[in-house]
Biopython code that builds the backbone (N, CA, C, O; Angstrom):
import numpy as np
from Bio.PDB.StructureBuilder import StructureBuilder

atoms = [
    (1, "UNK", "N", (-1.422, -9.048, -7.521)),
    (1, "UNK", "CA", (-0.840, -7.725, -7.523)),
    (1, "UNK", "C", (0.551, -7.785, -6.877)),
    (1, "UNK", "O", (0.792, -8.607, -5.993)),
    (2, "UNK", "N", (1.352, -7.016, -7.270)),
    (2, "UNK", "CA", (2.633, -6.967, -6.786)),
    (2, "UNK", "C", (2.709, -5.654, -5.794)),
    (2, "UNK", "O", (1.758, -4.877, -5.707)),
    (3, "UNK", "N", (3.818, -5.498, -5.122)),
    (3, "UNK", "CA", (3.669, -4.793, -3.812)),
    (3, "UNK", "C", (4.000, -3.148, -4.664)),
    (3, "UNK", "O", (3.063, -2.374, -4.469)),
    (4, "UNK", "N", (4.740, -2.756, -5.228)),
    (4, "UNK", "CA", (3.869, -1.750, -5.885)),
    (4, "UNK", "C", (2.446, -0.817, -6.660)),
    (4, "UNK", "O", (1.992, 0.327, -6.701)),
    (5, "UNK", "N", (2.091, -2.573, -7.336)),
    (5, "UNK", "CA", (0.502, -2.057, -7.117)),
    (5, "UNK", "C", (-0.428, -2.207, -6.041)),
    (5, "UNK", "O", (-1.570, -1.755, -6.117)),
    (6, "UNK", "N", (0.028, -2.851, -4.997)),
    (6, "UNK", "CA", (-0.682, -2.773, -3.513)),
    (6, "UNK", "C", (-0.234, -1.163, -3.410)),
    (6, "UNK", "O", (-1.160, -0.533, -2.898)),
    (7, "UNK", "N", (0.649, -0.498, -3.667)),
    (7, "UNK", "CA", (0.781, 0.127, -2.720)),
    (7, "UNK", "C", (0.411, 1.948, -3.310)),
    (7, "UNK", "O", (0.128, 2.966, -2.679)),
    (8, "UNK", "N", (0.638, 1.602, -5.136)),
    (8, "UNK", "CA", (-0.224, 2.643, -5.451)),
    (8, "UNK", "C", (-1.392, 2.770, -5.443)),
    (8, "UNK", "O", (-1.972, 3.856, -5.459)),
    (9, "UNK", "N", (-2.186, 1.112, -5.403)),
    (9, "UNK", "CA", (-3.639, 1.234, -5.069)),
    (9, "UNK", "C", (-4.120, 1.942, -3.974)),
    (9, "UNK", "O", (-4.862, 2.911, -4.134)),
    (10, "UNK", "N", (-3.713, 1.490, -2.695)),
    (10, "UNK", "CA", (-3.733, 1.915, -1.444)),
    (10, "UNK", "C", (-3.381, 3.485, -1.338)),
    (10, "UNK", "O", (-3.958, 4.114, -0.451)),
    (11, "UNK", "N", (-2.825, 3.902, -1.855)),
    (11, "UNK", "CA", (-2.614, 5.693, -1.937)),
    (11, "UNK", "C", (-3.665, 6.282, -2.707)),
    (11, "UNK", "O", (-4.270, 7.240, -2.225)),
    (12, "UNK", "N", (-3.972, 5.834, -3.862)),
    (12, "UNK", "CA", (-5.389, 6.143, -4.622)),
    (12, "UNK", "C", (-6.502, 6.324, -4.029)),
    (12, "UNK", "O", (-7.266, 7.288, -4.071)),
    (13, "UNK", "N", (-6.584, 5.012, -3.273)),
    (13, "UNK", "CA", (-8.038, 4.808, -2.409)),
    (13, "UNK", "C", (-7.913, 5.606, -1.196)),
    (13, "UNK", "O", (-8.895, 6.175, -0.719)),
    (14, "UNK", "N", (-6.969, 5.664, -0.771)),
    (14, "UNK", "CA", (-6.351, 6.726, 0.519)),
    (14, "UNK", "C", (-6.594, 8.042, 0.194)),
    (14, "UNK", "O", (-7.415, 8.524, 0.974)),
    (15, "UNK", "N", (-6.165, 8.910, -0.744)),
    (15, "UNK", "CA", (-6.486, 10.047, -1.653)),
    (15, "UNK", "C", (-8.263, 10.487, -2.015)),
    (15, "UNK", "O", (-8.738, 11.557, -1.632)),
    (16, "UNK", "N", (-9.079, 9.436, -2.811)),
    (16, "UNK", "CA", (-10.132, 9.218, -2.649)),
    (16, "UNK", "C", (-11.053, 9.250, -1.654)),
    (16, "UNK", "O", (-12.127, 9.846, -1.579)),
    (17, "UNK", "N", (-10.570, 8.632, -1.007)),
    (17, "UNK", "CA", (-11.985, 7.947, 0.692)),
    (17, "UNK", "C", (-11.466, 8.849, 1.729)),
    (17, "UNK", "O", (-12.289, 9.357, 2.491)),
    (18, "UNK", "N", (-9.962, 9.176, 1.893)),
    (18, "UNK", "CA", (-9.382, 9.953, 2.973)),
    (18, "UNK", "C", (-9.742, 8.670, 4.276)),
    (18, "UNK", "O", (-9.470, 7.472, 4.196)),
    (19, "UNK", "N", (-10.470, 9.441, 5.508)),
    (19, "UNK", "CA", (-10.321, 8.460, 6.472)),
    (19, "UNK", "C", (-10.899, 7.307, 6.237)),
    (19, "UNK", "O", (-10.301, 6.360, 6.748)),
    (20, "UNK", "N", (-12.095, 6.975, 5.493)),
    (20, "UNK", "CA", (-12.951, 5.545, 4.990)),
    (20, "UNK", "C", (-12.486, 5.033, 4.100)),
    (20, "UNK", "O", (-13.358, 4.432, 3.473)),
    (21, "UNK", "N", (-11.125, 4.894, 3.493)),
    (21, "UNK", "CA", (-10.194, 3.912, 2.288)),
    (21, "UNK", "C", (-10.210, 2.778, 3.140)),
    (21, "UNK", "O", (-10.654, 1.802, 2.535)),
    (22, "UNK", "N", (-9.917, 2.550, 4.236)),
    (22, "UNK", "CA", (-9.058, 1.234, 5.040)),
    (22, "UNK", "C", (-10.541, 0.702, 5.071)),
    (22, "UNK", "O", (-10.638, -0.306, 4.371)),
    (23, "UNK", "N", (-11.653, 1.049, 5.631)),
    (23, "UNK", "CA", (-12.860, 0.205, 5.479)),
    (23, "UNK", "C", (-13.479, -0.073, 4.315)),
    (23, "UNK", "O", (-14.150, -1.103, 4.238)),
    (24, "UNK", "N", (-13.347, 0.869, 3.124)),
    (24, "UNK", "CA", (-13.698, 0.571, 1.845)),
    (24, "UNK", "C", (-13.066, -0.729, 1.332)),
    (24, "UNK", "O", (-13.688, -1.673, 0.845)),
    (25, "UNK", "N", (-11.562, -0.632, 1.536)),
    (25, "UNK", "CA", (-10.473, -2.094, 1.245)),
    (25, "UNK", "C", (-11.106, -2.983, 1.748)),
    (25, "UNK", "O", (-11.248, -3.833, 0.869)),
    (26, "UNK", "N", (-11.624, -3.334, 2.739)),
    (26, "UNK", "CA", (-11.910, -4.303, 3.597)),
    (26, "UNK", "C", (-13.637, -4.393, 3.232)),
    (26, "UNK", "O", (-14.282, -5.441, 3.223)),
    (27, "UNK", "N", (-13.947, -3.607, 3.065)),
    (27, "UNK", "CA", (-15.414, -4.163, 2.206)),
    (27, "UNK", "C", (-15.157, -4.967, 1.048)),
    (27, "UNK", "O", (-15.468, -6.156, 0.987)),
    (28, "UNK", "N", (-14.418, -4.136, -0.154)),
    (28, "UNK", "CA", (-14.137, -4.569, -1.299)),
    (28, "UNK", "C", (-13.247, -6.681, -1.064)),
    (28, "UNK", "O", (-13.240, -7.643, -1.832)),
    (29, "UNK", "N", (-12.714, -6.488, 0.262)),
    (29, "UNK", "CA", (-12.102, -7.782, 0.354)),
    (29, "UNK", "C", (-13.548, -8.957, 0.830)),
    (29, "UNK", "O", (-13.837, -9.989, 0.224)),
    (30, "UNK", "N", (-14.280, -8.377, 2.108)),
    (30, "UNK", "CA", (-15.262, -9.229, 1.981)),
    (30, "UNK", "C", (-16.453, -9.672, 0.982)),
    (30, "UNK", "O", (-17.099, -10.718, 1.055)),
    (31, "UNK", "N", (-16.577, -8.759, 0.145)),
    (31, "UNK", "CA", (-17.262, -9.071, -1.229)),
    (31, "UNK", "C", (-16.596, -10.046, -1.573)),
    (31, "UNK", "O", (-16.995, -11.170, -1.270)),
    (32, "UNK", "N", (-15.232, -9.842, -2.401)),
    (32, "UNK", "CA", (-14.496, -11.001, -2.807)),
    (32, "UNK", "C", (-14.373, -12.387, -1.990)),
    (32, "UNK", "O", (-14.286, -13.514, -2.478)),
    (33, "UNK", "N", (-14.382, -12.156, -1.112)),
    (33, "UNK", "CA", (-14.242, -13.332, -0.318)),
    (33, "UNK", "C", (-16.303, -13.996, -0.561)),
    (33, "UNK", "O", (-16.557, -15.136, -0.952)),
    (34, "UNK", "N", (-16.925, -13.404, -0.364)),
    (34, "UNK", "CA", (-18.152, -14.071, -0.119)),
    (34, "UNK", "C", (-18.419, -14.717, -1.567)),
    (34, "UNK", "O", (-18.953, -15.824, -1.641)),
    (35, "UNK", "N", (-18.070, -14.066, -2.615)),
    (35, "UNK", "CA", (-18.458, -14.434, -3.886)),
    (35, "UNK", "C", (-17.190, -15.563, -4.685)),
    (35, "UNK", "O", (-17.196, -15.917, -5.864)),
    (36, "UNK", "N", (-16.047, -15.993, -3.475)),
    (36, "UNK", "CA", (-15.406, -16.508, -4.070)),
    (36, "UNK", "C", (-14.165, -16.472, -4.660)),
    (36, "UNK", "O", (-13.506, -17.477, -4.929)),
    (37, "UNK", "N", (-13.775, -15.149, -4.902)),
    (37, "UNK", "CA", (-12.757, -14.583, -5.644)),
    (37, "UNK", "C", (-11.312, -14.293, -4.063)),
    (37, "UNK", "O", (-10.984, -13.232, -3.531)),
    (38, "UNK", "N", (-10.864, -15.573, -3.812)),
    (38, "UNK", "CA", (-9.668, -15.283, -2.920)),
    (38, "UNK", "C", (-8.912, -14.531, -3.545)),
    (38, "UNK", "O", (-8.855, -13.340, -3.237)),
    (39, "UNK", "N", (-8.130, -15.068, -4.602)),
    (39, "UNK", "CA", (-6.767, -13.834, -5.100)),
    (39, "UNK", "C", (-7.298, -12.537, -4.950)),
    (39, "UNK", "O", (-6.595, -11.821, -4.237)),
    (40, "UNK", "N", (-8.156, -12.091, -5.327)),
    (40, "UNK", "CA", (-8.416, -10.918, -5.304)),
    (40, "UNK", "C", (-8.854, -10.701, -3.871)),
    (40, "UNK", "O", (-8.112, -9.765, -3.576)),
    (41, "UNK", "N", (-9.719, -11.002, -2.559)),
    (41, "UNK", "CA", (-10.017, -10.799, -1.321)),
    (41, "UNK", "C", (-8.560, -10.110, -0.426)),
    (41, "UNK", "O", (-8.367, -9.206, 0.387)),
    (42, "UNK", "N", (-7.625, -11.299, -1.244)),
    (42, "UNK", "CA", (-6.214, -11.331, -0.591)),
    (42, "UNK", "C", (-5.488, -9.880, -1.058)),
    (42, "UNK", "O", (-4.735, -9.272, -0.297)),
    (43, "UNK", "N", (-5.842, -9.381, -2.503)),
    (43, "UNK", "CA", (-5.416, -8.526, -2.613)),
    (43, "UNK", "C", (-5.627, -7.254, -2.231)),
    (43, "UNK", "O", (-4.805, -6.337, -2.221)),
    (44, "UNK", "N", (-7.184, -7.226, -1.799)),
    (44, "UNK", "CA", (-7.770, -5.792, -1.324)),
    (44, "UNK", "C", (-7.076, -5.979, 0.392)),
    (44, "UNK", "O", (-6.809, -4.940, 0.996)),
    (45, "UNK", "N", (-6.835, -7.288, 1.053)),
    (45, "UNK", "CA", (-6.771, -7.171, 2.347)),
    (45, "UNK", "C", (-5.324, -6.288, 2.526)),
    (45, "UNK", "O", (-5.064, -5.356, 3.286)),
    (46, "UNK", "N", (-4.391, -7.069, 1.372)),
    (46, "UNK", "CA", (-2.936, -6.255, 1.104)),
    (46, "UNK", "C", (-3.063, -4.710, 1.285)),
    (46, "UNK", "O", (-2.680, -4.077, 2.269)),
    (47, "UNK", "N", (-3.942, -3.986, -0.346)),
    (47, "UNK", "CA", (-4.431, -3.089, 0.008)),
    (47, "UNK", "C", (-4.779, -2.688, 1.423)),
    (47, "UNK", "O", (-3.862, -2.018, 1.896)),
    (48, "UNK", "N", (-5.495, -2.813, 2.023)),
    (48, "UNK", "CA", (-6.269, -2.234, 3.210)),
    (48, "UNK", "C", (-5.010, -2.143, 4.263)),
    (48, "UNK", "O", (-4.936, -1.046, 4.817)),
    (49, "UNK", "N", (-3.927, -3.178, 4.666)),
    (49, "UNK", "CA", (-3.211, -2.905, 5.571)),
    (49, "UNK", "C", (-2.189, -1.958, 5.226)),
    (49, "UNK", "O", (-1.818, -1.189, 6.113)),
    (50, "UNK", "N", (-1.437, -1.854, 3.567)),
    (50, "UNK", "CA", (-1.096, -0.641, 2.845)),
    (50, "UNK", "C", (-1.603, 0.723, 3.490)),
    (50, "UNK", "O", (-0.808, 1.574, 3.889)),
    (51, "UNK", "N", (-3.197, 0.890, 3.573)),
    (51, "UNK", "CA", (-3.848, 1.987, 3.522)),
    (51, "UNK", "C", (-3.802, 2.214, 5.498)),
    (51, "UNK", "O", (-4.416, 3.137, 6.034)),
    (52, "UNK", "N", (-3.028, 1.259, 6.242)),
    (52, "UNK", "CA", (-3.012, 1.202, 7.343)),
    (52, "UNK", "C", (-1.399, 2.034, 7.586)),
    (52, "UNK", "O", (-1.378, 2.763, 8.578)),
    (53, "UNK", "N", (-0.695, 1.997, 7.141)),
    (53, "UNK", "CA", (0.800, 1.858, 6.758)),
    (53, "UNK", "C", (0.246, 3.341, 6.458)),
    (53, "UNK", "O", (-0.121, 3.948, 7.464)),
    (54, "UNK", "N", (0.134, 3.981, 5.293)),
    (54, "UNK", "CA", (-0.024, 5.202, 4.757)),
    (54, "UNK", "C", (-1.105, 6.246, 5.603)),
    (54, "UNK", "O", (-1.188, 7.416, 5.230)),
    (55, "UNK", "N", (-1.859, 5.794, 6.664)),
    (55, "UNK", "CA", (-2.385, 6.811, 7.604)),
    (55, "UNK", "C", (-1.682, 7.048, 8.638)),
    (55, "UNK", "O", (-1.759, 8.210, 9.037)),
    (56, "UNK", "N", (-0.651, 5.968, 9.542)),
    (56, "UNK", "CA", (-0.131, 6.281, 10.101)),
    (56, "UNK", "C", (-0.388, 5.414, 11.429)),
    (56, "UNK", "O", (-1.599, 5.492, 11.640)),
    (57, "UNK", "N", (0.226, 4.613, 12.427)),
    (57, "UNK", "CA", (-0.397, 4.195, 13.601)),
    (57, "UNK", "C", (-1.054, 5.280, 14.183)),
    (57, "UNK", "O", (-1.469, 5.656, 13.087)),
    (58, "UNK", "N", (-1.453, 6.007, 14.851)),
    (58, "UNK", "CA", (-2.010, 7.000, 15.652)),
    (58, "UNK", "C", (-3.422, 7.301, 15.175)),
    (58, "UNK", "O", (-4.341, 7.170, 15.984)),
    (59, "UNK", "N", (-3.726, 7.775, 13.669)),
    (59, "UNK", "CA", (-4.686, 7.879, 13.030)),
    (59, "UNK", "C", (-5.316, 7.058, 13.032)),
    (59, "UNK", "O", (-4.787, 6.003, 12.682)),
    (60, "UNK", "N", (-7.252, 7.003, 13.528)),
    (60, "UNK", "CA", (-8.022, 6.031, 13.122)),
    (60, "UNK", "C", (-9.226, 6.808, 12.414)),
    (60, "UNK", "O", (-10.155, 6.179, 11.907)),
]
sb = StructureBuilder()
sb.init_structure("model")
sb.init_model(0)
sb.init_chain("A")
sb.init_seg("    ")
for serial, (resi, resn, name, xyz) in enumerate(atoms, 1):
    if name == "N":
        sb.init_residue(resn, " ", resi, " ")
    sb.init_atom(name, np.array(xyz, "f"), 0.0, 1.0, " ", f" {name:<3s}", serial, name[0])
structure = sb.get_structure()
């Protein structure tokens, strides 16, 4: 994924999940990771810190 689709993903899933996107990303990355699929693990982790970026430091 390129850093535009990191970053419309991450607003989608942000939009969607509201405060549980950043742990959803990070589920969706350890799946990938357990089953194998790095490029993609790597890409939800992108995602997830995106979705870190778009809540805001302060917000948890």
């Amino acid at each position: 994924m390129n850093a535009m689709q990191i970053s419309q993903a991450a607003q989608a899933l942000y939009r969607s999940h509201g405060g549980r996107a950043e742990a959803e990303a990070a589920q969706k990355a350890r799946e990938k990771t357990a089953s194998g699929q790095t490029a993609e693990a790597q890409d939800w982790r992108a995602i997830q810190a995106a979705i870190r970026r778009v809540r805001g430091p302060l917000q948890k």
